[in-house]
C-alpha positions as CSV (number, residue, x, y, z in Angstrom):
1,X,-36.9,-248.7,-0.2
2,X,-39.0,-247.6,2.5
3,X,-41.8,-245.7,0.7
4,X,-41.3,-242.1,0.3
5,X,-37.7,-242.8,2.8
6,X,-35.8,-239.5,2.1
7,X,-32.8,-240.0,-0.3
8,X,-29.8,-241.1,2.6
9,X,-27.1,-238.5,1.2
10,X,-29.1,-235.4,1.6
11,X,-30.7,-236.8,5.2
12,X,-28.3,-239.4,6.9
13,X,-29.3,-242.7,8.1
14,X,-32.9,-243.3,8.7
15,X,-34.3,-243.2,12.2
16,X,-37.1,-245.4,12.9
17,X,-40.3,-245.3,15.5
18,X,-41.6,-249.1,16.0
19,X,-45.1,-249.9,17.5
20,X,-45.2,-251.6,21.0
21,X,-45.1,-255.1,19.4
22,X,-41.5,-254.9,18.1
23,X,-39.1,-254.8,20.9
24,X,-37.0,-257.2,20.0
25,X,-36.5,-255.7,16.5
26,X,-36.1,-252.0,18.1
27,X,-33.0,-254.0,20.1
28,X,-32.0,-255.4,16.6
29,X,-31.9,-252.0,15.5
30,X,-30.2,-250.4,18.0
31,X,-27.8,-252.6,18.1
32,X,-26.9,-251.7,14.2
33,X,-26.6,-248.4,15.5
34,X,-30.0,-246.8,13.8
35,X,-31.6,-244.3,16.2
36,X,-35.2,-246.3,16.9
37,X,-37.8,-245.1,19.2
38,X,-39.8,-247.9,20.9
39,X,-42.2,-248.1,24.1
40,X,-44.8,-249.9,25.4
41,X,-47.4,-249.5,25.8
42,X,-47.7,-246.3,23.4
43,X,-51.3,-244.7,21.6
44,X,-51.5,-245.5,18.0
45,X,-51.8,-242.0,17.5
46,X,-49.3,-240.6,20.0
47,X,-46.5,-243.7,17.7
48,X,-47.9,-241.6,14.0
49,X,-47.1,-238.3,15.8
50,X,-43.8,-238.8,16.6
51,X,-42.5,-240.2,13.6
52,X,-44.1,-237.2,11.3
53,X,-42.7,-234.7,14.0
54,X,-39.2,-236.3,14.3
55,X,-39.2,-237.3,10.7
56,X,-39.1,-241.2,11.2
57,X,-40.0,-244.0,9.6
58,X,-43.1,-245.7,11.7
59,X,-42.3,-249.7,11.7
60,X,-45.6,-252.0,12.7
61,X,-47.0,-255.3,12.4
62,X,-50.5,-253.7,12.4
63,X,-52.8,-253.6,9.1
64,X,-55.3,-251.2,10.9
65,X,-52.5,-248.6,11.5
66,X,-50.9,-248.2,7.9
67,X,-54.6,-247.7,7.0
68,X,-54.9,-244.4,9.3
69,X,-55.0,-241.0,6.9
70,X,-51.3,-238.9,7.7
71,X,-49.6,-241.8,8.2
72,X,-46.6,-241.2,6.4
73,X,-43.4,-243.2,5.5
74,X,-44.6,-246.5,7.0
75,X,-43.4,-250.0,6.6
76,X,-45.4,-252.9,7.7
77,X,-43.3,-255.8,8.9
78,X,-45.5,-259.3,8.0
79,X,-43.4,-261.6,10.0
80,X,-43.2,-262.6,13.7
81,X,-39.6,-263.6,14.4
82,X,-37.4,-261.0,15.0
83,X,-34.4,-262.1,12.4
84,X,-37.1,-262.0,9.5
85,X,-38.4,-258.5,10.7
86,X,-35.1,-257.5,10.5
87,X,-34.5,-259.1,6.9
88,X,-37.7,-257.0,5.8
89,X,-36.7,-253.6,7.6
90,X,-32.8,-254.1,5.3
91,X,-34.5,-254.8,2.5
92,X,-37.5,-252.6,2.5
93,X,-35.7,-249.3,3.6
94,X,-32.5,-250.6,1.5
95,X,-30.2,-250.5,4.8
96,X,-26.8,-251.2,4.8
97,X,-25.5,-251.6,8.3
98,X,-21.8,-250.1,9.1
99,X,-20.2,-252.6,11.3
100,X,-18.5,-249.0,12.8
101,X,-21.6,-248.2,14.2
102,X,-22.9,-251.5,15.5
103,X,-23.4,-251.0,19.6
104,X,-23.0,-247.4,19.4
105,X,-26.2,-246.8,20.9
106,X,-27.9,-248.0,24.4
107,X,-29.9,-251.0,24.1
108,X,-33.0,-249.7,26.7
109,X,-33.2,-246.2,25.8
110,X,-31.8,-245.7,22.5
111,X,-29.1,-242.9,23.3
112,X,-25.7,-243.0,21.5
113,X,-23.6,-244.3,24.4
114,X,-20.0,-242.8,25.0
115,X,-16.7,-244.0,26.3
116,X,-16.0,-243.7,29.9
117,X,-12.4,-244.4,32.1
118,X,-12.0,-247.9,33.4
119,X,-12.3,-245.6,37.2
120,X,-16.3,-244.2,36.1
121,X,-17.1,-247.7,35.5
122,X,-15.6,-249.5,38.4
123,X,-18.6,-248.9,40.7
124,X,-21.0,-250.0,38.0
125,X,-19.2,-254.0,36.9
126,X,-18.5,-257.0,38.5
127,X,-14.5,-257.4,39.6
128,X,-13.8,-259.7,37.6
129,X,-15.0,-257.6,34.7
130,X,-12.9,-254.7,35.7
131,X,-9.9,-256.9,36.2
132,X,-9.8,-258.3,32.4
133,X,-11.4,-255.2,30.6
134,X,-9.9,-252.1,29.5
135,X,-12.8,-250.3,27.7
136,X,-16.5,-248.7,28.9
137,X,-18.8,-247.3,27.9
138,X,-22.0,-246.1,29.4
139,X,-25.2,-244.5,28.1
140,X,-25.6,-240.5,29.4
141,X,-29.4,-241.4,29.7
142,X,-30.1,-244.9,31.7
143,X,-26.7,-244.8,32.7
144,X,-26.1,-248.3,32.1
145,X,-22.4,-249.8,31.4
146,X,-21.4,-252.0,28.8
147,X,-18.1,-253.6,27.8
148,X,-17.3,-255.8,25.1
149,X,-17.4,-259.4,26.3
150,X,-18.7,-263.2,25.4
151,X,-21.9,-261.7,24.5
152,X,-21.5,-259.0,22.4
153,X,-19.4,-261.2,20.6
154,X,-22.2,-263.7,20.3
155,X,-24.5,-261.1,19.3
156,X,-21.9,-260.1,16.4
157,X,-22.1,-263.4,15.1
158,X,-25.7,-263.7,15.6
159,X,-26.0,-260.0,13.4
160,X,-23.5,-260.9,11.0
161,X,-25.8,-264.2,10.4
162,X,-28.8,-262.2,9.7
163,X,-27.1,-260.0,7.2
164,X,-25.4,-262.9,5.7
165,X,-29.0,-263.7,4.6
166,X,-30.1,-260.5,3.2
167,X,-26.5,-260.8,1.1
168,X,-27.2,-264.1,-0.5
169,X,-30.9,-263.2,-1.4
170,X,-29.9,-259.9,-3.3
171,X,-27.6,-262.2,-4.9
172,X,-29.7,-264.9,-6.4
């Protein structure tokens, strides 16, 4: 568990604030449907701010940070590829990722998206899309569009991979 994470009953999921260094893992993230601030470039101490004010846990890859004073619940992520960071962030905060809630949130700004009328998306899709797709959504914030198609389910499998691994470890 993440250390001093709050117990998940009394708080909900965690929320998470990564340093400029993890976007791909903030993506991961986000695409598991956990709320996860991320920009870059972002002050060291502007990234410990937030996640004491907004009551996250700060995710980084640098040793010089989690030594700061105030820092709070931290985790520090020793791997480079994105998968593994994602392995440790499961395992270290104890995570188990609803598949309900997988692409419930906007990939670029991290708002939960919401469902929008095949009409509200038509302006915003290539033709073809809108002529084999019967469900949108969009985020309120970057007011991107997303449907399911070949790549989300490529992504699925590419998730369900990941967590695959984090199964068959706990169960060695």
């Amino acid at each position: 568990m993440c250390p001093g994470a709050p117990n998940r009953a009394e708080s909900g999921e965690p929320r998470f604030t990564l340093d400029g260094h993890l976007g791909t893992l903030a993506r991961l993230l986000r695409t598991l449907g956990y709320d996860t601030s991320w920009r870059h470039p972002i002050d060291d101490s502007v990234l410990i701010e937030e996640a004491g004010e907004e009551g996250r846990i700060l995710i980084t890859r640098d040793t010089r940070l989690v030594k700061r004073r105030g820092l709070g619940r931290h985790l520090l992520i020793a791997s480079n590829d994105p998968e593994e960071q994602l392995l440790e962030v499961i395992r270290g905060c104890g995570l188990r990722p609803d598949p309900d809630l997988w692409f419930t949130r906007c990939l670029v700004c991290n708002l939960p998206i919401e469902k929008i009328s095949r009409e509200a998306a038509a302006p915003c899709v290539p033709p073809f899309v809108l002529s084999t797709k019967q469900d949108f959504t969009r985020c309120p914030g970057c007011r991107r569009v997303y449907w399911e198609g070949t790549h989300s389910q490529r992504m699925r499998d590419r998730i369900s991979a990941i967590l695959s691994k984090a199964t068959d470890e706990t169960q060695d």
